[in-house]
C-alpha positions as CSV (number, residue, x, y, z in Angstrom):
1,X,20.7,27.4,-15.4
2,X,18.7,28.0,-18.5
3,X,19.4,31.2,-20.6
4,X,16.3,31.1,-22.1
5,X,14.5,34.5,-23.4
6,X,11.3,33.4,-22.1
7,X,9.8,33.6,-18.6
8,X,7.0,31.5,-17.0
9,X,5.3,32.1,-13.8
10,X,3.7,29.2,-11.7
11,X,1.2,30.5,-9.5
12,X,0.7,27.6,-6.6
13,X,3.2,24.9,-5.2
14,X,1.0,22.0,-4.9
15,X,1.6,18.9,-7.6
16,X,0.1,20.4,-10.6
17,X,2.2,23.5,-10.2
18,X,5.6,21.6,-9.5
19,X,5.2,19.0,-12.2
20,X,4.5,22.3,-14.5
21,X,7.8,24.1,-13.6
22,X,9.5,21.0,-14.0
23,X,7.8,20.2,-17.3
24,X,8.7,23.7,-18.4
25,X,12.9,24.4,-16.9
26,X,13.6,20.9,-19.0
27,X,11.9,22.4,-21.8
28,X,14.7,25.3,-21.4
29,X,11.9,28.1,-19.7
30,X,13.1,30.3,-17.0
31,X,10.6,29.2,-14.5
32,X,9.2,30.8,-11.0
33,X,7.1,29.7,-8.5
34,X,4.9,31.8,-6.5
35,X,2.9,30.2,-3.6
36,X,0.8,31.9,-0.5
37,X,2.1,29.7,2.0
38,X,5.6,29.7,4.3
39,X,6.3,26.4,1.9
40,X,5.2,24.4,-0.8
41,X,3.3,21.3,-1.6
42,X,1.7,21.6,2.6
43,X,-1.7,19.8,1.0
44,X,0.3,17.0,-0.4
45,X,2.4,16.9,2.8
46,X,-0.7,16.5,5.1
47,X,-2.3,14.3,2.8
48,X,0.3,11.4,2.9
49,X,0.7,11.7,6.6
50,X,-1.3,8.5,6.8
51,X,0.8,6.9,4.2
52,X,1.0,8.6,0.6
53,X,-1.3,6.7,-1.4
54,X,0.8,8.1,-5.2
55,X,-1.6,6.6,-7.9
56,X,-3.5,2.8,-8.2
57,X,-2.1,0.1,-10.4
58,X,-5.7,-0.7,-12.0
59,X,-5.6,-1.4,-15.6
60,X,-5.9,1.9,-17.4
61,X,-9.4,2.1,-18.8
62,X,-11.0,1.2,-15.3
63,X,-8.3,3.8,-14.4
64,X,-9.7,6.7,-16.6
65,X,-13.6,5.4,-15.6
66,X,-12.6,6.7,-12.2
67,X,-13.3,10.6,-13.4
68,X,-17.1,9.6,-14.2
69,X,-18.6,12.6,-16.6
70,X,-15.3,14.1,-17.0
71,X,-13.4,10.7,-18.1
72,X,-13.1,12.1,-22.0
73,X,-11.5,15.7,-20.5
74,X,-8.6,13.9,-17.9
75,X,-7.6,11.0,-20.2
76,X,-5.4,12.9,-22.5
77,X,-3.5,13.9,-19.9
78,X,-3.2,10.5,-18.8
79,X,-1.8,9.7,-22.1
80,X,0.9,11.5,-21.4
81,X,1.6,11.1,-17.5
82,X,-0.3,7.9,-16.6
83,X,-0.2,5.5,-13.3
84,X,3.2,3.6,-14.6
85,X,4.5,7.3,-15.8
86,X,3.9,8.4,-12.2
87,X,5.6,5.5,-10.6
88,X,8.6,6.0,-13.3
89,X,9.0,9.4,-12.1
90,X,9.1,8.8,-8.4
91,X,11.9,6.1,-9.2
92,X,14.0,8.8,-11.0
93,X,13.6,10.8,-7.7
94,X,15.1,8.1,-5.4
95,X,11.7,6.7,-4.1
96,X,10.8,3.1,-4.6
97,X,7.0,2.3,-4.5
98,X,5.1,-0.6,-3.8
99,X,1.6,-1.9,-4.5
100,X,-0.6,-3.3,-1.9
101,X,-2.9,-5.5,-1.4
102,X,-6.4,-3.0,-2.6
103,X,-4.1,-2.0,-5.7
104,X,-3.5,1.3,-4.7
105,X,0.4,2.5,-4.8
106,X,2.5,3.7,-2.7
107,X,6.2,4.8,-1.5
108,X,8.3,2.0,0.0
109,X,8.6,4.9,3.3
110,X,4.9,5.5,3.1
111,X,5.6,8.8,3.8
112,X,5.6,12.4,1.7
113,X,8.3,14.1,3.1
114,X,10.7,12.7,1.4
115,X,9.8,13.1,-2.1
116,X,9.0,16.3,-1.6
117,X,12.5,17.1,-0.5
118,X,13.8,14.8,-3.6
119,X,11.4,17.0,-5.9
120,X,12.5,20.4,-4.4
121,X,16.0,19.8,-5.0
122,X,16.2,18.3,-8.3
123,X,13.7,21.6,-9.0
124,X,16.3,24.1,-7.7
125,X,19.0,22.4,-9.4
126,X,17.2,22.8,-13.1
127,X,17.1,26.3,-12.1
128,X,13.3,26.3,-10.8
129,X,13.1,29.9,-8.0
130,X,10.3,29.2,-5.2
131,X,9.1,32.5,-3.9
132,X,6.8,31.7,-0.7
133,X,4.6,33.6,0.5
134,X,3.5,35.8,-2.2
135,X,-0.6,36.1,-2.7
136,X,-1.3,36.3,-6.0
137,X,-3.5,39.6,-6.7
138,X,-4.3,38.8,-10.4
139,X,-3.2,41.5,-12.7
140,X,-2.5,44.8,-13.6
141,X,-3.9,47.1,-16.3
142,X,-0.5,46.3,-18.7
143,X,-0.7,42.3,-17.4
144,X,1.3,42.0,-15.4
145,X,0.9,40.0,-12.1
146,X,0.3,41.8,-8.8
147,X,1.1,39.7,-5.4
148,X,1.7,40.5,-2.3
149,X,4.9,39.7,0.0
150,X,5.8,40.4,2.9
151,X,8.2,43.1,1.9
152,X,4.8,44.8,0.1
153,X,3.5,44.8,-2.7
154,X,5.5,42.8,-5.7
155,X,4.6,43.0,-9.4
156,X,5.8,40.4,-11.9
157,X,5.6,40.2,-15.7
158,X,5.9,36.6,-17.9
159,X,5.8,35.5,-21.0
160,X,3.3,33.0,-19.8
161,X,1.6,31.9,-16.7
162,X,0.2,28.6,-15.3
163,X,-2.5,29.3,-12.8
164,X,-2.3,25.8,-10.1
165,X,-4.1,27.2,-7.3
166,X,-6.2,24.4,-5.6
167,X,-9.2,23.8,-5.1
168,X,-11.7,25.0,-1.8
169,X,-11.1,23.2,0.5
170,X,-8.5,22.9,3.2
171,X,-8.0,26.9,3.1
172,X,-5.6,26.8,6.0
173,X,-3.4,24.9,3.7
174,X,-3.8,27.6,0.7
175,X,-6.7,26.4,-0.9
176,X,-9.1,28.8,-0.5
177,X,-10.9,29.8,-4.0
178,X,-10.0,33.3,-3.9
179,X,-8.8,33.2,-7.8
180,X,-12.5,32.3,-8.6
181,X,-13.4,36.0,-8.3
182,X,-10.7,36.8,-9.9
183,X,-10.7,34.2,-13.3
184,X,-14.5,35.5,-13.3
185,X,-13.9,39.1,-13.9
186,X,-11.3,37.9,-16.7
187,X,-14.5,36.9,-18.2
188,X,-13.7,32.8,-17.3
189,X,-16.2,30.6,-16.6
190,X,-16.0,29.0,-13.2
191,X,-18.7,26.4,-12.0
192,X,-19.4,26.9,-8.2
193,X,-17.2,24.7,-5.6
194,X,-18.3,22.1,-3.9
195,X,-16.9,19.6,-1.5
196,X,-16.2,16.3,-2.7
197,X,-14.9,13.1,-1.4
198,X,-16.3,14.3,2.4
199,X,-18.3,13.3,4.8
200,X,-22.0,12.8,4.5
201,X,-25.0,13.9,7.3
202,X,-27.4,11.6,8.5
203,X,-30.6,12.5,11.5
204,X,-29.0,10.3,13.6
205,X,-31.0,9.7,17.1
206,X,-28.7,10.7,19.9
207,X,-28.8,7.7,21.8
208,X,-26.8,6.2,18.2
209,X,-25.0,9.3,17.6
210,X,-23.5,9.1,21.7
211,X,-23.2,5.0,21.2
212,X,-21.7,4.5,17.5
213,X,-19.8,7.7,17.0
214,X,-16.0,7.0,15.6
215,X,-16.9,3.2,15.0
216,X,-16.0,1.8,11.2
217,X,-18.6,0.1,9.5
218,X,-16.4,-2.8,8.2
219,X,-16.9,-5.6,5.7
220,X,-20.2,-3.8,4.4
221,X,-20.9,-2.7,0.6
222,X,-23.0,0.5,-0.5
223,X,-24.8,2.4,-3.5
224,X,-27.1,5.4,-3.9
225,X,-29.9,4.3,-5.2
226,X,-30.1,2.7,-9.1
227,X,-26.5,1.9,-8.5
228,X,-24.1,-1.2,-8.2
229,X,-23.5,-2.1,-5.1
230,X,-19.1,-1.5,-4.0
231,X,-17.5,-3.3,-1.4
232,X,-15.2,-1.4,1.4
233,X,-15.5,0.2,4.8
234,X,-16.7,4.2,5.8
235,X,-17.0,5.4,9.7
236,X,-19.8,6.5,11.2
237,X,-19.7,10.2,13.2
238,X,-21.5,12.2,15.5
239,X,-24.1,13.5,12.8
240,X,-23.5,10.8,9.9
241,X,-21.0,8.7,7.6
242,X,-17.4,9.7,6.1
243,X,-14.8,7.4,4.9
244,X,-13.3,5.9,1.8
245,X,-16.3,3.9,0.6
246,X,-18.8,6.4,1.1
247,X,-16.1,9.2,-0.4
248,X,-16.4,6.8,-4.2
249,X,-19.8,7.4,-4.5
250,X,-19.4,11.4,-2.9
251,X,-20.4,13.0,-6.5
252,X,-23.5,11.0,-6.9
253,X,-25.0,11.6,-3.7
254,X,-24.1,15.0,-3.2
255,X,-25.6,15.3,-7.2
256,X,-28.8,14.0,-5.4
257,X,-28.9,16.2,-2.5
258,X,-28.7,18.7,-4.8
259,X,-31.8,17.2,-6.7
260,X,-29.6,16.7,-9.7
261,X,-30.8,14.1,-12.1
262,X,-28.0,12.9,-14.4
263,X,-27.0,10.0,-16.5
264,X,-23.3,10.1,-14.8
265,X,-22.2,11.6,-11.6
266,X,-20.4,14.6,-11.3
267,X,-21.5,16.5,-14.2
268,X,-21.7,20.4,-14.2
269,X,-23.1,22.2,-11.2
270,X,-25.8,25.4,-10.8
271,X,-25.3,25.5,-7.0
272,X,-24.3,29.0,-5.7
273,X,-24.2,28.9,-1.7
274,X,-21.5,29.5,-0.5
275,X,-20.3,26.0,1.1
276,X,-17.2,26.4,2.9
277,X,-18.4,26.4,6.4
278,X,-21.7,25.2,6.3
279,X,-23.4,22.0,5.4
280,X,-24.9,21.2,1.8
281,X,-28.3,20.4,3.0
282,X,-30.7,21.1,0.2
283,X,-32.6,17.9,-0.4
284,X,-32.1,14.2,0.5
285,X,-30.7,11.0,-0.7
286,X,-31.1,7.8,-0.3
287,X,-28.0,5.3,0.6
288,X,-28.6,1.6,0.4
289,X,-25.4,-0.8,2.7
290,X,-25.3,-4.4,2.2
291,X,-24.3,-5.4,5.8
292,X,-23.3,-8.9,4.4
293,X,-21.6,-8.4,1.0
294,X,-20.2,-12.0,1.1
295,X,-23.6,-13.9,1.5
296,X,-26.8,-14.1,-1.0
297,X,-30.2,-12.8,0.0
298,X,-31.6,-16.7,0.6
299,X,-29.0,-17.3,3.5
300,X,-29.3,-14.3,4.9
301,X,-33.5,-15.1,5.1
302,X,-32.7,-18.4,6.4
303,X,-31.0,-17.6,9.4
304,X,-32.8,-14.8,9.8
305,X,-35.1,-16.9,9.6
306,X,-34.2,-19.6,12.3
307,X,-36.0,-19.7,15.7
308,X,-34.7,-17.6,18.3
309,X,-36.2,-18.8,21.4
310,X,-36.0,-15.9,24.4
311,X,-32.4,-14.2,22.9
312,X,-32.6,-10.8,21.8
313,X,-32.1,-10.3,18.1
314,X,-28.7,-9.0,19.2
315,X,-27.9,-12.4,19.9
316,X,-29.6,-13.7,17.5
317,X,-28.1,-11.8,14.6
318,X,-24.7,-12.3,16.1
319,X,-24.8,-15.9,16.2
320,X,-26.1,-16.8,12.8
321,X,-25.1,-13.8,11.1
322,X,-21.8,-12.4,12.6
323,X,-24.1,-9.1,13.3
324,X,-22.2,-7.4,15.8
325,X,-22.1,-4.1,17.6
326,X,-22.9,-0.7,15.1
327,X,-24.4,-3.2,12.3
328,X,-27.5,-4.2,14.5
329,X,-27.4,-0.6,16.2
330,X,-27.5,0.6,12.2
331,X,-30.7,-1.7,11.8
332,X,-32.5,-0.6,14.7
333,X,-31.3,3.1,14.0
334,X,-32.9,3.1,10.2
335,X,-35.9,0.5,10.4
336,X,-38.9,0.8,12.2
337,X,-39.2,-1.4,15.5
338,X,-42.1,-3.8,13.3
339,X,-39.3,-4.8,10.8
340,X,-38.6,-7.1,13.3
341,X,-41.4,-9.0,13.8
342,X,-41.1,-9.8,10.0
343,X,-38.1,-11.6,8.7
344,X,-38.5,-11.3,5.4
345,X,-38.0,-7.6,5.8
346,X,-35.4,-7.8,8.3
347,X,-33.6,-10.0,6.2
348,X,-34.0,-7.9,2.9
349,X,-32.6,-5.0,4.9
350,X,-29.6,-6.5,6.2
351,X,-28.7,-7.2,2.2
352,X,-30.4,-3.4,1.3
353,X,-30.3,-1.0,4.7
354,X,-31.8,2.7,3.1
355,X,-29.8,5.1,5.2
356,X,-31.3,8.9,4.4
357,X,-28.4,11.2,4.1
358,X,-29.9,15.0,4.4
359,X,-26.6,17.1,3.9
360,X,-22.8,16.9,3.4
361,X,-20.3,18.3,5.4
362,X,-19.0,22.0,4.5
363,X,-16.5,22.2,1.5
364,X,-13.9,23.1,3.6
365,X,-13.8,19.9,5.6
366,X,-13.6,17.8,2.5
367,X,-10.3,16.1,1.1
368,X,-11.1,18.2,-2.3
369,X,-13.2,19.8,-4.6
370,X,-15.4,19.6,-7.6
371,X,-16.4,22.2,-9.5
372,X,-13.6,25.0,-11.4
373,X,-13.1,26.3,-14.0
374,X,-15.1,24.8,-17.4
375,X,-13.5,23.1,-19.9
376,X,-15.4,24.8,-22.2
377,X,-13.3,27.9,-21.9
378,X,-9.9,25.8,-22.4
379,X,-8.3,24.7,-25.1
380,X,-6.8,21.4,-25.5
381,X,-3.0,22.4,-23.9
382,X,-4.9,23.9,-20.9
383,X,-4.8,27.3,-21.7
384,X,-7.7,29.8,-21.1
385,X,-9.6,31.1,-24.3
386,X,-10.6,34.5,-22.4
387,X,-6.6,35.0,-21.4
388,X,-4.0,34.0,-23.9
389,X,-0.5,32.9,-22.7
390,X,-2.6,31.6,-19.0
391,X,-3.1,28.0,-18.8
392,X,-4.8,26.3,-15.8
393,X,-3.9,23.2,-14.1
394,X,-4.6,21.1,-11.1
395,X,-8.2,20.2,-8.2
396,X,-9.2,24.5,-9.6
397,X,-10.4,22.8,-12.9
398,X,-13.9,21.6,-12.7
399,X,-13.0,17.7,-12.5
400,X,-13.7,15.2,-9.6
401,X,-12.3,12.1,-8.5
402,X,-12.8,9.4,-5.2
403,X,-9.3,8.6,-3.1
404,X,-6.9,5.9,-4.4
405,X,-4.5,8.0,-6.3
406,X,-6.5,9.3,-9.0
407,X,-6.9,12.7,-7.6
408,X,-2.9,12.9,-7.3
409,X,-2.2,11.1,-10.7
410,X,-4.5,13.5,-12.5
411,X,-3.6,16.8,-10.8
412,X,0.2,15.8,-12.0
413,X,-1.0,15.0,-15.3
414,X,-2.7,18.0,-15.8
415,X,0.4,19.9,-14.8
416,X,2.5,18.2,-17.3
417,X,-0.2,19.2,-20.0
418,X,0.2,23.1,-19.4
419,X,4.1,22.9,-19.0
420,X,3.5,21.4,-22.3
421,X,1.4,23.8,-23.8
422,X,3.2,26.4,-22.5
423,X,6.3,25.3,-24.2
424,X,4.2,24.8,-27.7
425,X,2.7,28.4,-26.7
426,X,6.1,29.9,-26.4
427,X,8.1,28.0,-29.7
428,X,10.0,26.1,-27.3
């Protein structure tokens, strides 16, 4: 066990804040953990239920593009914990990974569980203490750290502290935003929550609502308006569209709802509701999906097209087109009833369908967060300018990214950082 002089708290068990305390008991730190929950790392956990999707294996510049407007602020931590550092790491713990066939990596067991375990033991045996459930409180008049435990109240002093406390979404999982308040009266600036990577709200008819709900739009590709078209899949729901495809292009439409006008998606937010359990519904954006990604505009006109005789477009589309099912009921659902008399139109919206999104789902439904604290207030190590000897890591800095391992990658990465700077901090 280290005899080190010097102390460092980790407030939060999730990635960030266990690649931190690891970063800092091999850097010879006496290290403890303090986390809300019965156990640690329960986001992570419930995450990979569905098979842990660690990082992607994309080359590492279309890697870094990934984090849109905050690309230039994540990609020094990526120098120094990237995709092949990641997968490195998890082989050192006893967990092979493989990549599959959409580039995206993952554990040989597909499962989280058992890194975790690996992790938490090779933690406790550098000397790392996990103290769960214990609240953090912020701080006392002298600094030191006030939390609550369930034998009462607990105060703590440290040399340093590294604040990994989530995002806001999730909350039963820990992730509540409750350290927003307090960073704020510290003087920190904090840009307001918001959901990303969720699910988006569409006016959906009730007659396609009851008919389509819980059906996957597959084989399609979509953009918000002015941007490239991307090929993948997205479900539809009872009131609108969620799902991996629609989830990469979450920041820009949820910028437009917002009647943000940027250059880049995801940029710095002036929104102040309070999101967790209601719907962002402020505006409206425009979504265009490209029912037949793998065919040009001309073939889709020509069977279009093609004479019909006395089937019904269902069968019509079906037959020439493969148009099937919640496809045509997304045609009749977003264009009037005289597109059809016209196939020039119907054709161009099979290639370019405009489905008008009118909210997103509430902050606390989505898979994480954007907004945080501002890098503007942090140096380069991750440590807060208003608070010396308190660095930040992790989903509570304002920084965004879709699904396929970039949100885990980075939220490691960043934890790395502030064990670093920590250690530099300390004279370690």
């Amino acid at each position: 066990m280290s005899k080190s002089p010097y102390s460092v708290a980790v407030i939060g068990g999730g990635p960030a804040g266990l690649m931190a305390a690891e970063t800092l008991a091999a850097g010879g730190a006496r290290v403890d953990v303090y986390d809300a929950m019965p156990s640690v790392g329960r986001k992570f956990l419930l995450a990979g239920r569905g098979g842990l999707n660690l990082t992607h294996s994309e080359l590492a510049a279309a890697f870094r593009s990934r984090f849109g407007a905050r690309a230039a602020q994540v990609s020094p931590w990526l120098a120094q914990f990237d995709a092949q550092a990641l997968r490195r790491w998890a082989d050192e713990l006893g967990i092979e990974t493989f990549i599959g066939s959409s580039g995206r990596v993952f554990p040989t067991e597909m499962k989280a569980a058992p890194l975790l375990r690996a992790w938490l033991q090779r933690l406790r045996a550098a000397g790392v203490n996990v103290h769960t459930r214990h609240v953090w409180r912020g701080w006392a008049g002298d600094g030191a750290l006030l939390l609550d435990a369930p034998g009462g109240a607990v105060v703590r002093r440290a040399d340093a502290v590294v604040l990994a406390l989530g995002g806001g979404s999730w909350a039963r999982l820990g992730s509540n935003g409750a350290w927003k308040t307090l960073l704020e009266q510290k003087g920190v600036g904090v840009a307001p929550l918001l959901p990303a990577n969720g699910g988006f709200v569409a006016d959906w008819s009730p007659y396609f609502a009851e008919r389509f709900a819980g059906q996957p739009l597959k084989s399609i590709a979509m953009a918000p308006e002015g941007f490239e078209m991307r090929r993948g899949e997205c479900m539809v729901t009872a009131d609108g569209l969620e799902g991996g495809l629609i989830y990469a292009w979450s920041a820009c439409l949820r910028d437009a709802l917002l009647g943000k006008a940027r250059g880049q998606c995801g940029t710095g937010h002036e929104h102040s509701a309070n999101l967790r359990d209601t719907p962002l519904a402020e505006g409206a954006a425009v979504l265009n999906i490209d029912l037949q990604p793998g065919r040009d505009a001309a073939y889709v006109l020509a069977e279009v097209a093609r004479p019909r005789g006395a089937r019904s477009w269902s069968s019509h589309l079906g037959s020439r087109l493969g148009l099937h099912g919640v496809k045509v009921g997304l045609l009749r659902e977003c264009l009037p009833r005289t597109a059809f008399e016209h196939p020039e139109i119907l054709a161009r919206a099979i290639k370019c369908l405009p489905v008008r999104l009118v909210g997103m789902r509430p902050l606390d439904e989505a898979i994480s967060t954007a907004g945080g604290v501002q890098f503007d207030g942090l140096n380069d190590d991750l440590m807060l300018r208003a608070l010396p000897g308190v660095f930040c890591a992790g989903e509570m800095l304002d920084w965004e990214a879709p699904t396929g391992g970039y949100l885990l990658t980075a939220c490691l990465a960043s934890g790395r950082v502030a064990g670093n700077g920590v250690m530099r901090w300390l004279g370690l």
